[in-house]
C-alpha positions as CSV (number, residue, x, y, z in Angstrom):
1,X,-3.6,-2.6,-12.2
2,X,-5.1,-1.1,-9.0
3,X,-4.5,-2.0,-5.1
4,X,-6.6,-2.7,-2.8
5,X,-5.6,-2.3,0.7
6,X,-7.0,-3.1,4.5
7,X,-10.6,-1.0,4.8
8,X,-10.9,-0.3,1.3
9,X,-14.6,-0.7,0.2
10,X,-15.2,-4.0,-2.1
11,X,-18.2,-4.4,-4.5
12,X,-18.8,-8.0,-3.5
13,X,-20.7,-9.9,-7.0
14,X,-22.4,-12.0,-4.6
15,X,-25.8,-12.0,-4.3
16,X,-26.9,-10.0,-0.6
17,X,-23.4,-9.4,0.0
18,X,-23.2,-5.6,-1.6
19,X,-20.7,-2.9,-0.5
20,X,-18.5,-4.7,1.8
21,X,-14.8,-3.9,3.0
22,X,-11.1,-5.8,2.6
23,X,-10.6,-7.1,6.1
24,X,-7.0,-9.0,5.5
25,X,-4.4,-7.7,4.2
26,X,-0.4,-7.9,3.7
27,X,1.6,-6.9,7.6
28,X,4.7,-5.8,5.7
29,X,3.4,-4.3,2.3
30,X,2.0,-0.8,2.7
31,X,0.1,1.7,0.1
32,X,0.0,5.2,1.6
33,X,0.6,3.6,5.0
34,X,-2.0,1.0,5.0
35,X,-1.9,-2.5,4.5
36,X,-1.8,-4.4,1.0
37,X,-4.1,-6.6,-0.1
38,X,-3.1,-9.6,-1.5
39,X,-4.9,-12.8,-3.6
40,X,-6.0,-15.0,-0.8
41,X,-6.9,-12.1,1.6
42,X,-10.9,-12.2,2.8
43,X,-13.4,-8.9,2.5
44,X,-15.6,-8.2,5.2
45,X,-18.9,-10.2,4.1
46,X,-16.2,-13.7,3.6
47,X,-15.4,-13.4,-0.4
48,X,-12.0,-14.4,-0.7
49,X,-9.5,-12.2,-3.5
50,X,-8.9,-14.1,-6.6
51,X,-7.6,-12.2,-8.7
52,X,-4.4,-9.6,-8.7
53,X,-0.6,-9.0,-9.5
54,X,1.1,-11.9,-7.9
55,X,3.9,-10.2,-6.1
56,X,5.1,-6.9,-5.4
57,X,8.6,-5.2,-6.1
58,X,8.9,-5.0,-2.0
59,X,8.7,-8.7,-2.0
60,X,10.8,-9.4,-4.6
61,X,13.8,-7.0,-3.5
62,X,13.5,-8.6,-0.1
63,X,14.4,-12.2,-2.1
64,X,16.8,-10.7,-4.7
65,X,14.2,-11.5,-7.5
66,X,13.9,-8.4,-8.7
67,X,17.2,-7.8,-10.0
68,X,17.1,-11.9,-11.3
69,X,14.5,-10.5,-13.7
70,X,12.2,-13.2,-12.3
């Protein structure tokens, strides 16, 4: 699965609302020093992300899920 993170350009499938870009995004998960974006997090033009990986291995380390195999 791909990432999106904070400034990355979104191709919004609403109508009018065209190339657009994530303006939310994760203040403690980073991808090549930029921000993560996460389900829940708003693009540019007010489309909300619905759809992606549910948590990262950062996250889950930090809770002592990952080695839970949860």
């Amino acid at each position: 699965m791909s990432s999106a993170r904070l400034g990355d350009q979104h191709a919004c499938p609403l109508p009018g609302h065209g190339l657009t870009l994530v303006a939310t995004a994760s203040g403690d998960v980073l991808i090549n020093a930029l921000c993560a974006a996460r389900v829940g997090d708003i693009c540019a033009c007010g489309a909300v992300i619905v759809a992606g990986f549910p948590w990262s291995r950062h996250r889950a380390d930090f809770f002592g899920l990952y080695q839970a195999g949860v």
